[in-house]
C-alpha positions as CSV (number, residue, x, y, z in Angstrom):
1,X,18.8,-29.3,18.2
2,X,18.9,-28.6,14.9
3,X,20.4,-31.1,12.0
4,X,23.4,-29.8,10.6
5,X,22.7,-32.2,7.2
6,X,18.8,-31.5,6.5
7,X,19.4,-29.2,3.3
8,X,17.2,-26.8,4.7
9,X,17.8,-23.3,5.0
10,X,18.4,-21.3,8.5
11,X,15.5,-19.0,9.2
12,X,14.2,-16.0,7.5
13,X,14.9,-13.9,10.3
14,X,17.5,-11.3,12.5
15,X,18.1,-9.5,8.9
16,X,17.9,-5.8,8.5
17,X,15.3,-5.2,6.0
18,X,16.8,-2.1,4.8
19,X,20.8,-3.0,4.6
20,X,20.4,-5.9,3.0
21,X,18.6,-3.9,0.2
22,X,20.7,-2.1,-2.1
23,X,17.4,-1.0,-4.5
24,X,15.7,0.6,-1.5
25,X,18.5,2.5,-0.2
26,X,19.4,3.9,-3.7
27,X,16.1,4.6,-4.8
28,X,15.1,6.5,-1.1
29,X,18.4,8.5,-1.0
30,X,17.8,9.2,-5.1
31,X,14.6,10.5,-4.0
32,X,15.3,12.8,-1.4
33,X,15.5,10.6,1.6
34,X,19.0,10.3,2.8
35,X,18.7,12.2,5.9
36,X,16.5,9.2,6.8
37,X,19.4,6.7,6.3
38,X,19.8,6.1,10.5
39,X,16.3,5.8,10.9
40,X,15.4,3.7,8.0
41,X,17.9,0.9,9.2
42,X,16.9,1.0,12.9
43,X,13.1,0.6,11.7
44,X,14.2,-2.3,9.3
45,X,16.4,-3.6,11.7
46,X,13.2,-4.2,14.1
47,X,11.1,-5.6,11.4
48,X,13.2,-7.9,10.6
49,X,14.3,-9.5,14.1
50,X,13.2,-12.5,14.8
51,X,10.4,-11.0,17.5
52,X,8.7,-8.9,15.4
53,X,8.5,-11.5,12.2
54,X,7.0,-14.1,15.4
55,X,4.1,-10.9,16.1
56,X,3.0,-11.0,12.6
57,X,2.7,-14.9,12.5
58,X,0.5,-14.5,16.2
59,X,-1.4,-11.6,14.7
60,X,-2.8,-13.7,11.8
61,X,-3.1,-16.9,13.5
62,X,-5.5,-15.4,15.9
63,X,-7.7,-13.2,14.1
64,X,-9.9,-10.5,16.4
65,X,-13.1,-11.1,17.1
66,X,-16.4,-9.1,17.2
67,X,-18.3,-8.9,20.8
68,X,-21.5,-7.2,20.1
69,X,-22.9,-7.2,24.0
70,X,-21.2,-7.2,27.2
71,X,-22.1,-9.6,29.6
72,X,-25.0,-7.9,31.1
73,X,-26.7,-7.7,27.5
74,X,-25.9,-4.2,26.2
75,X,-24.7,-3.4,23.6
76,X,-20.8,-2.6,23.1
77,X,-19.8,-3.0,19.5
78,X,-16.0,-3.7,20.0
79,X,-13.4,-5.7,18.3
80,X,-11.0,-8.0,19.9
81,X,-7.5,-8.0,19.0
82,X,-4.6,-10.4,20.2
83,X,-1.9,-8.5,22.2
84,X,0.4,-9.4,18.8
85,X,-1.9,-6.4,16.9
86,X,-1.4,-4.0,19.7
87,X,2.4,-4.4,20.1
88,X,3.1,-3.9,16.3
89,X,0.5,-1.4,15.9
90,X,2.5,0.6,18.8
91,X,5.9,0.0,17.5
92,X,4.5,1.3,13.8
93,X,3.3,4.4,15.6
94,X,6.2,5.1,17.2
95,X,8.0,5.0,14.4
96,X,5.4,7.7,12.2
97,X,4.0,5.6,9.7
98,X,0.6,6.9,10.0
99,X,1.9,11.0,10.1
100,X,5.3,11.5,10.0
101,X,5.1,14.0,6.7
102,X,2.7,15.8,8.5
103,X,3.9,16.3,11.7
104,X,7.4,16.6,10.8
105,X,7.4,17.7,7.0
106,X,10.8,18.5,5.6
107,X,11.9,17.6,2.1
108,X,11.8,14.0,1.4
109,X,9.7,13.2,4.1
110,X,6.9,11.5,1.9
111,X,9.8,9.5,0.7
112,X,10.8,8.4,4.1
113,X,7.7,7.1,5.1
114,X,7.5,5.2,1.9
115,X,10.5,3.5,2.6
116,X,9.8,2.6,6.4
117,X,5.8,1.6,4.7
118,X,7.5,-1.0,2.3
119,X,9.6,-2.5,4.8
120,X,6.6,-3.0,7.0
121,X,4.6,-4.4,4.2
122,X,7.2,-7.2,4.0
123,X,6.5,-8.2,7.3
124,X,2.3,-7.6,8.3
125,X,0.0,-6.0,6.1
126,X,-3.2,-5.7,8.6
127,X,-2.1,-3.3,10.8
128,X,-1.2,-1.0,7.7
129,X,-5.1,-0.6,7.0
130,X,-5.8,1.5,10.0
131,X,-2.3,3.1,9.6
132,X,-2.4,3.9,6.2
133,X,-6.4,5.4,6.7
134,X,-5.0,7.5,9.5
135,X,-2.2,9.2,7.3
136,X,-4.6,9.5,4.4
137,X,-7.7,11.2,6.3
138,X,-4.7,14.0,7.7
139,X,-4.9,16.0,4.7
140,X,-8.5,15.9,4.9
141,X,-9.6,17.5,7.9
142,X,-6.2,20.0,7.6
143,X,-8.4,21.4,4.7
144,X,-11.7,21.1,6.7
145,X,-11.0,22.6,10.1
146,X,-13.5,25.2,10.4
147,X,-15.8,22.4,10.5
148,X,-15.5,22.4,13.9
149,X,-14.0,21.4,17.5
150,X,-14.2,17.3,16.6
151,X,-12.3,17.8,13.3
152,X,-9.8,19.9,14.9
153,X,-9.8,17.6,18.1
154,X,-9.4,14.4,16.0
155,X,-6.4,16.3,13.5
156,X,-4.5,17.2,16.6
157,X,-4.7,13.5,18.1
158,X,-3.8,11.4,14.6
159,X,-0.3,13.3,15.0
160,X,0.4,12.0,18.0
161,X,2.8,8.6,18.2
162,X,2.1,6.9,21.2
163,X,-0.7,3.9,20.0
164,X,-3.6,4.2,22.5
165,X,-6.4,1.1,22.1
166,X,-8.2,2.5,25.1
167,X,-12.3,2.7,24.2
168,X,-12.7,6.5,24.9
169,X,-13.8,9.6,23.8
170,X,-11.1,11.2,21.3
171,X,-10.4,14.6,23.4
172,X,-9.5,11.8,26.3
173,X,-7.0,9.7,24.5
174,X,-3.1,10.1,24.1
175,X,-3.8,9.0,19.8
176,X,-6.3,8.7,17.5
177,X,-6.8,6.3,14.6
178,X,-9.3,7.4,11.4
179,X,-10.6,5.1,9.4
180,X,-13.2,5.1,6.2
181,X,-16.5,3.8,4.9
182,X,-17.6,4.3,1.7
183,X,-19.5,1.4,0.1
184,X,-22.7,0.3,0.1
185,X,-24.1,-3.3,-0.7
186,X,-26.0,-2.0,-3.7
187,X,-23.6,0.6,-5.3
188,X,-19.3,-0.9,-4.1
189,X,-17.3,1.1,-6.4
190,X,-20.3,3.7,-7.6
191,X,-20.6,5.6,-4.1
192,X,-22.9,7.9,-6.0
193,X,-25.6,5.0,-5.5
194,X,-25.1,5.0,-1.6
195,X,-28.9,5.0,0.4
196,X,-27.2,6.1,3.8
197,X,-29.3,9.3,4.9
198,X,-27.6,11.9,6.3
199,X,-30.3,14.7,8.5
200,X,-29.1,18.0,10.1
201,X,-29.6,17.7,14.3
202,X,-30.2,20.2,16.2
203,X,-26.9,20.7,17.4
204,X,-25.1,21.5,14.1
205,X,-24.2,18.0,13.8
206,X,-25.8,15.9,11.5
207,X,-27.9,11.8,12.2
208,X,-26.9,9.5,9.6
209,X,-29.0,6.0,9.0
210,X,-28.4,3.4,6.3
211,X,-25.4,1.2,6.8
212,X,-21.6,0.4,5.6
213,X,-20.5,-2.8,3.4
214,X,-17.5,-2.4,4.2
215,X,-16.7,-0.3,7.3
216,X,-12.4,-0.5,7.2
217,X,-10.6,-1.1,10.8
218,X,-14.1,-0.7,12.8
219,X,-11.7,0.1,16.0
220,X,-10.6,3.2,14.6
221,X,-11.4,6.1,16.7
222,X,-13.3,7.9,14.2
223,X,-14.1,6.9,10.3
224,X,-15.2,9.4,7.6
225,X,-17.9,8.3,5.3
226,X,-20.4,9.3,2.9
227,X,-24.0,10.1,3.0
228,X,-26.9,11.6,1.1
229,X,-27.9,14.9,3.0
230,X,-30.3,16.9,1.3
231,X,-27.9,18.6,-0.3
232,X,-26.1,15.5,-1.9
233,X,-23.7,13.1,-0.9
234,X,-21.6,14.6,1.5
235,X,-18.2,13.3,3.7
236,X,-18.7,13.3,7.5
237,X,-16.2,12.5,10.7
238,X,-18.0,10.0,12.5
239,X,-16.6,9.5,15.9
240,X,-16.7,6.0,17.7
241,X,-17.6,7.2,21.1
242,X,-19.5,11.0,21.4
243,X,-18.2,13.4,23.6
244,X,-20.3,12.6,26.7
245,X,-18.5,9.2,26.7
246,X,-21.7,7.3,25.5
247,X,-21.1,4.8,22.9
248,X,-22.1,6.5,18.9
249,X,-25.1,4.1,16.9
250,X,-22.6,2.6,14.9
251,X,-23.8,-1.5,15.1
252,X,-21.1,-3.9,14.1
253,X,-23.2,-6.5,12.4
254,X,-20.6,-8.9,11.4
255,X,-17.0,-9.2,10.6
256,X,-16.1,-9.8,7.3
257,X,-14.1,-13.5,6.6
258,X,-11.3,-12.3,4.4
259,X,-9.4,-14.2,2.4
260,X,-6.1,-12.4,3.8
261,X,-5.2,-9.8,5.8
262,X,-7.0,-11.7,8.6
263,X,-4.7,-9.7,11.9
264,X,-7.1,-6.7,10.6
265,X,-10.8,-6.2,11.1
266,X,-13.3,-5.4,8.5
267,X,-17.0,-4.8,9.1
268,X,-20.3,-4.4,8.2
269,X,-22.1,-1.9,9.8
270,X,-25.5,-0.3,10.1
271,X,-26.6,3.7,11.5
272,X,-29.2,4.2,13.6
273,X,-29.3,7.6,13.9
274,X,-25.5,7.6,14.5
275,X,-23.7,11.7,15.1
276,X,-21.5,12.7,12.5
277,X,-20.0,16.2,11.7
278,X,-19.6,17.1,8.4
279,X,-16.5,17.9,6.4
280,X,-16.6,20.2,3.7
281,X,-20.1,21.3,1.8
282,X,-23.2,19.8,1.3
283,X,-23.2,18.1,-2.3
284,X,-19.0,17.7,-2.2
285,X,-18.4,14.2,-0.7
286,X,-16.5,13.0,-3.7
287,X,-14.4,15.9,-4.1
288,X,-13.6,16.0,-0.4
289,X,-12.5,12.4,0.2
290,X,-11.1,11.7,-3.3
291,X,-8.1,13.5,-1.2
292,X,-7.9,10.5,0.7
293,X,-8.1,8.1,-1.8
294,X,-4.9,9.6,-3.2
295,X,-3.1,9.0,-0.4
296,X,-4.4,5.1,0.1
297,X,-4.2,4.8,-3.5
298,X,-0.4,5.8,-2.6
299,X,0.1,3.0,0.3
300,X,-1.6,0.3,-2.1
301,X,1.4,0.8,-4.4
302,X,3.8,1.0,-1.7
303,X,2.3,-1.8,-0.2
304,X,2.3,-4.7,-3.2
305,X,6.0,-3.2,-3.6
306,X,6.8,-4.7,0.1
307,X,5.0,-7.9,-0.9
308,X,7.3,-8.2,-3.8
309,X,10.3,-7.6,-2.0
310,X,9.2,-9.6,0.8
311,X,8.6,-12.6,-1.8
312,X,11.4,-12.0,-3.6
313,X,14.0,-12.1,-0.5
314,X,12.3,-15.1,0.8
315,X,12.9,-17.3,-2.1
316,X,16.8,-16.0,-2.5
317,X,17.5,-16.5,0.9
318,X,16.3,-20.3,0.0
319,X,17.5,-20.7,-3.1
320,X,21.1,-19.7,-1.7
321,X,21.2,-22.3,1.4
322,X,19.1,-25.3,-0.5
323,X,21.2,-27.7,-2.3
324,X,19.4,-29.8,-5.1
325,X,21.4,-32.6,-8.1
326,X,24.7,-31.4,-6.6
327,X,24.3,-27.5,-6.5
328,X,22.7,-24.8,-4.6
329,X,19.6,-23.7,-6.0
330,X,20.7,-20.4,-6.8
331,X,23.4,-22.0,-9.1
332,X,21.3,-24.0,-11.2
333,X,21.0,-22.0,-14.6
334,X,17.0,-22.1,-14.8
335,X,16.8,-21.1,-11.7
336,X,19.1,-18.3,-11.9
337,X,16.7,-17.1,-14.4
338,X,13.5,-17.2,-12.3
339,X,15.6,-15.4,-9.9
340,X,16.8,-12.8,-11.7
341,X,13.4,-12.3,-13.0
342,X,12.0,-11.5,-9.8
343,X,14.9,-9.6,-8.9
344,X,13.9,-7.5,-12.0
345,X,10.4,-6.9,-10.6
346,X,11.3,-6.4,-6.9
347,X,14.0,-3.5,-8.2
348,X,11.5,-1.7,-10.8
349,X,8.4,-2.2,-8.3
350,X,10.5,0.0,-5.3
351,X,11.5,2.3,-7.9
352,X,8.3,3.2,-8.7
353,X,6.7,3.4,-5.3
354,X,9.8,5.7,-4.2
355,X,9.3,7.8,-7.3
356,X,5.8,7.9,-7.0
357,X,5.6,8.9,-2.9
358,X,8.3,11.9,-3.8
359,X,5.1,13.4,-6.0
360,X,3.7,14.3,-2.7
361,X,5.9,15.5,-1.1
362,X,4.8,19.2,-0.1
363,X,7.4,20.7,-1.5
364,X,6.8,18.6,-4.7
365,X,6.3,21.4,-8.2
366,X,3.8,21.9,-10.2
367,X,5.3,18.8,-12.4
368,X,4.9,16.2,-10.4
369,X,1.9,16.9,-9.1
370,X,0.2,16.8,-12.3
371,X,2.3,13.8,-13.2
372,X,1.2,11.9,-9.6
373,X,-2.8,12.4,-10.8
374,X,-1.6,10.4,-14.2
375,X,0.9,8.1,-12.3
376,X,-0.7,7.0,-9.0
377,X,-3.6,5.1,-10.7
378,X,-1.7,3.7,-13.2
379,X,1.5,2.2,-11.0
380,X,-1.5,1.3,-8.4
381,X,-2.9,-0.8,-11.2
382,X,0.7,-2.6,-11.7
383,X,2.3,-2.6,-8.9
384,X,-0.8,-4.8,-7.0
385,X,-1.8,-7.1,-10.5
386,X,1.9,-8.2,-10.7
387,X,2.1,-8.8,-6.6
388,X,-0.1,-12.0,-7.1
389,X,2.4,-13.2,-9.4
390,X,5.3,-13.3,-8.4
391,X,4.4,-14.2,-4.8
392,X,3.0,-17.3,-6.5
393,X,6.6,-17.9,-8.1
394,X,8.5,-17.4,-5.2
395,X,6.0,-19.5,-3.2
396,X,7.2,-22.4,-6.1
397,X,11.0,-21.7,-5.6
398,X,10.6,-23.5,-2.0
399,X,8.4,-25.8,-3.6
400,X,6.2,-27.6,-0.5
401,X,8.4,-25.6,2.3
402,X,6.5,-22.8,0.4
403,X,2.6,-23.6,0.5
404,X,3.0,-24.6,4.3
405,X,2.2,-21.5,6.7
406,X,5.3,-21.7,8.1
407,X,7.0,-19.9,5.0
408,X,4.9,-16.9,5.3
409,X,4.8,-17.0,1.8
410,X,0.8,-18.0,1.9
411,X,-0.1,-14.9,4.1
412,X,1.8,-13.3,1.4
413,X,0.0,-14.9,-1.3
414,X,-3.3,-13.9,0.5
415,X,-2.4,-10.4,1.1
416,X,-1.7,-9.2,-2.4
417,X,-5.1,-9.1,-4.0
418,X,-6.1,-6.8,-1.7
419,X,-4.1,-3.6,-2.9
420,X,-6.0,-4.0,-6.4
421,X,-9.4,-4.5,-5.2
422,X,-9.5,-1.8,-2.4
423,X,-9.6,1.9,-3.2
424,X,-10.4,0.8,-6.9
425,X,-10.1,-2.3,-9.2
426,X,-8.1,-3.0,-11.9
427,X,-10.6,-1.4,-14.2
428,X,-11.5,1.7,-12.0
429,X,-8.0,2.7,-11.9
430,X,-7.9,2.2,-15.5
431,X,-10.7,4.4,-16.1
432,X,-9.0,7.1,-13.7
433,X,-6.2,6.8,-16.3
434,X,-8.0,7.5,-19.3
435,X,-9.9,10.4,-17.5
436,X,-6.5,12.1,-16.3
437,X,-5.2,11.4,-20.0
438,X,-8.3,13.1,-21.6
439,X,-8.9,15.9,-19.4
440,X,-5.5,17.2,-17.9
441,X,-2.8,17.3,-21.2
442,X,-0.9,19.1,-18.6
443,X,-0.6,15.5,-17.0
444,X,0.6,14.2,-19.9
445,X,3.2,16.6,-20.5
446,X,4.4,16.3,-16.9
447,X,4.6,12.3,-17.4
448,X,6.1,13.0,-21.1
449,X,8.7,15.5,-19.5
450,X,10.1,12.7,-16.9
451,X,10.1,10.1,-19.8
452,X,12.1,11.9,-21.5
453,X,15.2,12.2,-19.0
454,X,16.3,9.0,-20.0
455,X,16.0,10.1,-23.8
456,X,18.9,7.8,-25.2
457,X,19.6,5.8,-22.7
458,X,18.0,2.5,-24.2
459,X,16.7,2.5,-27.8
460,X,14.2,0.0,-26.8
461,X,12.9,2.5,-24.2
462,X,12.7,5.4,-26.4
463,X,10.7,3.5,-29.3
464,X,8.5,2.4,-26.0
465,X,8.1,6.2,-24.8
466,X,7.2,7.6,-28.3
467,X,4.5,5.1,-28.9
468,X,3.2,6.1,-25.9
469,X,3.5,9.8,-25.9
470,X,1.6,9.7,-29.5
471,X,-1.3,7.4,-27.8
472,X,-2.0,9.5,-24.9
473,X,-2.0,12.8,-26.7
474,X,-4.3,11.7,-29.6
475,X,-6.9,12.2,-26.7
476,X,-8.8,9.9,-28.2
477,X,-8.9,7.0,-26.0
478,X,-10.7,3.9,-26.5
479,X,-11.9,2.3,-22.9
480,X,-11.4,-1.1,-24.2
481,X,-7.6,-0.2,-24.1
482,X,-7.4,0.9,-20.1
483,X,-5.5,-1.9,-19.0
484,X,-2.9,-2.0,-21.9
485,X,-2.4,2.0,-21.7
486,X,-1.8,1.9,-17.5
487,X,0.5,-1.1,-17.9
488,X,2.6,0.8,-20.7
489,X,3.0,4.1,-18.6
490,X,3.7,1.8,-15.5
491,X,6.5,0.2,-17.4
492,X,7.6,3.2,-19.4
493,X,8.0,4.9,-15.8
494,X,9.5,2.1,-14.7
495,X,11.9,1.8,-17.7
496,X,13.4,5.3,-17.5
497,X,14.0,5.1,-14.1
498,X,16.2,1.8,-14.4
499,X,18.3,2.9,-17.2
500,X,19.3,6.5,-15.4
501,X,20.0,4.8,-12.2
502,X,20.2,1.1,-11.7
503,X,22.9,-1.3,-13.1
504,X,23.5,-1.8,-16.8
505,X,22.3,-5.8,-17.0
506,X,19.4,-4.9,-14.8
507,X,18.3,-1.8,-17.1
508,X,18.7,-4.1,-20.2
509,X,17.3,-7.2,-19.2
510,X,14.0,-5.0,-18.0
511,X,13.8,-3.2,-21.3
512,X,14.7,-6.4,-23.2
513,X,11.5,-8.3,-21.9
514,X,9.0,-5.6,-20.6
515,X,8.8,-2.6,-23.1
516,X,6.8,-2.4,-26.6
517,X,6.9,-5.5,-28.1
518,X,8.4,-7.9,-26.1
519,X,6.4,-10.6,-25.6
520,X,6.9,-12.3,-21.4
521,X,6.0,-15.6,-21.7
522,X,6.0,-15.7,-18.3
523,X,8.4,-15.7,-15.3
524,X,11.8,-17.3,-15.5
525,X,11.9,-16.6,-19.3
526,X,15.0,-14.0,-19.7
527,X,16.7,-14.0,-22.8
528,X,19.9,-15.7,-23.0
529,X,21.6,-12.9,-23.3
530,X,21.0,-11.6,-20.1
531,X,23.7,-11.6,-17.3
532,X,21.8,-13.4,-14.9
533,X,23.9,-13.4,-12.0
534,X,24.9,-9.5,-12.1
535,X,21.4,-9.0,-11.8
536,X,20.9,-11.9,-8.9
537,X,23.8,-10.2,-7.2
538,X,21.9,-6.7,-6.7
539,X,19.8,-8.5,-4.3
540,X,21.0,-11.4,-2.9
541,X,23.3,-11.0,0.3
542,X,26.7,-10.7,-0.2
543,X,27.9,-13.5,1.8
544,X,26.0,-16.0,0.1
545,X,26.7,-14.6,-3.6
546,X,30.1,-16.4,-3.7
């Protein structure tokens, strides 16, 4: 029975993720999404009952394990999951995470998916990986289909919705999951220093041997990767079981002990001789699977969104029930502060994800799509540094209720490195931003051009924007200031979008302490001229706000 006098808040549970956020439902029917309005609240309705939140606590706790041999000695190369993984991985298909804008594209669709991706990033961040790979390699092998039957075969499965684990050939299974593997022990980041051999076969295919550091969601039914052939590095599709229903030389050596996202496998993995077809020319691996990276690059930004919002609604859920010197948490004036503070981040961090995803869409002009090659890296390169952070302050609003497992603050807190290091540091994307800057003005312009739609809106802003209009068209950028340049278009986007669309304090109070000057001395630290409350309100559920 539970105590009606502990001072401790009821659950974090049987909440609908997406009505109980008024900054994701503005900023997805801003976007184009509003047709989606039905399905965005059945899907965050389901994420956040209590059985689904329970699945993502079981997923973690019991972390899959590699079996290398069956019991008879051969070899078998699979990955155990507990049953939590398949269930949410089947309710995540179902509900298109991993191809909806492809198999149903219609305008806003990218945006859609965005929105159901952040709400599922609130709640279990494994089974994105394989998810988020699957939705990525799509446009891929759409552009490579001549490349034969198992590109077209593997295409026409990763649209399907119904999640099949089964261990067989791809032509015999109901779905299909792609995954990717890129780096190498000796080169990570610099894939142009991958070893892995690549030699034509006799059947038009190609044998690759070398091995994989990391090998992402070793499950997947198929994974593209590079290799050296002898005409350079190249991409290939590189099936987990071959056609004949024999198992593919792909040997799981070990899985790797992550520091989070531990429902999800990672592996390391060596080729001996294993078949891969390859997609797109000889020599062109880069230019083929940089595609890709685009679109994960896309669902890393998404994703440390969802961990902010997840943090964020955690700790004003507590702050509004815990009582503390006489008050409720969430009316103690320093604490208001903190709160509105990471109400400020939550609300500029879906803003930009939202923004950002509606550059893809198909339908998307010529605009945004030079702004997305200028924008993706550089909110990618804010969005996951800042997730760290303010996980680690909400994790303090509970105090010890938050370091305990319990919380689900932790798995948070271990989850939100990831987006920055994978598909690209800090300092890659960085670089990516200063060679977008330098070689494409027309990125630039496109960036400069939605910037200036909120021309007068906030003087602050504009002084922000013109500083930063003059840096990037100089076009000569010094490497040394990557970091400070991403962080400034980050915020500038962020900036414009706030003051056109989101409430006046909220607009202000982000331009007051994130824009040109201003100096954040750290979380919690709002100006006292902020209206703390009206920007605590936005997020914090109505019933509780009196």
């Amino acid at each position: 029975m539970r105590s009606t006098d502990a001072n401790q808040p009821p659950p974090f549970e049987g909440r609908n993720l997406y009505l109980t956020d008024p900054g994701l439902r503005a900023a997805a029917a801003r976007e184009g999404a509003a047709w989606a309005d039905d399905l965005l609240a059945t899907w965050g309705e389901r994420l956040g009952s209590a059985a689904t939140l329970a699945l993502a606590a079981r997923a973690n706790r019991f972390a899959p394990e590699l079996r290398t041999h069956d019991r008879f000695g051969e070899r078998i190369d699979e990955v155990a999951f507990d049953p939590a993984w398949h269930e949410l991985m089947g309710l995540a298909m179902r509900a298109g995470e991993h191809c909806q804008p492809w198999a149903e594209p219609r305008p806003g669709a990218q945006v859609a998916r965005a929105a159901s991706y952040l709400m599922h990033a609130e709640v279990e961040n494994g089974t994105q990986c394989p998810l988020t790979m699957t939705y990525a390699a799509v446009p891929v092998l759409r552009h490579q289909v001549e490349a034969g039957p198992p590109v077209a075969e593997c295409l026409r499965r990763a649209l399907e919705r119904e999640y099949d684990p089964r261990t067989l050939p791809i032509a015999a299974k109901r779905s299909a999951l792609i995954g990717m593997g890129m780096t190498e022990r000796q080169g990570g980041s610099d894939v142009r220093a991958n070893t892995t051999r690549a030699e034509a076969a006799a059947d038009g295919g190609y044998r690759l041997t070398g091995h994989k550091w990391f090998f992402s969601a070793p499950m997947c039914d198929a994974h593209l990767v590079l290799a050296q052939a002898p005409g350079g590095l190249s991409c290939f599709l590189l099936p987990r079981l071959l056609a004949d229903g024999t198992r593919n030389a792909v040997r799981l050596v070990r899985l790797k002990d992550k520091l989070g996202n531990r429902s999800n496998a990672s592996a390391e993995v060596e080729f001996d001789g294993a078949w891969a077809c390859r997609v797109g020319e000889e020599g062109r691996g880069i230019q083929v699977i940089i595609e890709m990276v685009q679109h994960t690059r896309l669902d890393c930004a998404i994703g440390s969104a969802g961990i902010v919002r997840g943090a964020t609604a955690r700790a004003l859920h507590h702050a509004a029930h815990r009582r503390a010197f006489g008050l409720r948490l969430a009316e103690q004036p320093l604490m208001q502060n903190v709160l509105a503070d990471l109400t400020l981040e939550t609300e500029a961090a879906t803003a930009l994800a939202l923004r950002l995803a509606r550059a893809f869409e198909s339908d998307a002009p010529p605009g945004d799509t030079a702004l997305a090659r200028l924008a993706t890296p550089a909110i990618k390169y804010w969005l996951c540094k800042r997730a760290a952070t303010i996980v680690a302050e909400a994790m303090e609003v509970l105090g010890g209720n938050g370091y305990v497992e319990d919380s689900e603050l932790p798995r948070l807190y271990r989850e939100a490195p990831l987006n920055s290091i994978w598909e690209g540091s800090g300092n890659v994307m960085c670089l990516d931003v200063l060679r977008a800057a330098k070689r494409e003005p027309g990125a630039v312009e496109a960036l400069v051009a939605e910037l200036e739609l909120a021309r007068g809106g906030d003087a602050r802003l504009d002084r922000h924007v013109g500083a930063l209009g003059t840096t990037l068209r100089a076009r000569n950028l010094d490497e040394r200031d990557g970091r400070r340049i991403a962080a400034d278009i980050a915020l500038a986007l962020a900036g414009a979008i706030l003051v056109r669309h989101a409430p006046r304090a909220m607009a202000d109070a982000f331009c007051a302490t994130r824009l040109a000057d201003a100096a954040l001395a750290g979380l919690g630290t709002l100006p006292s001229q902020v209206d703390l409350l009206a920007v605590i309100e936005r997020r914090i559920e109505r019933s509780l706000a009196s």
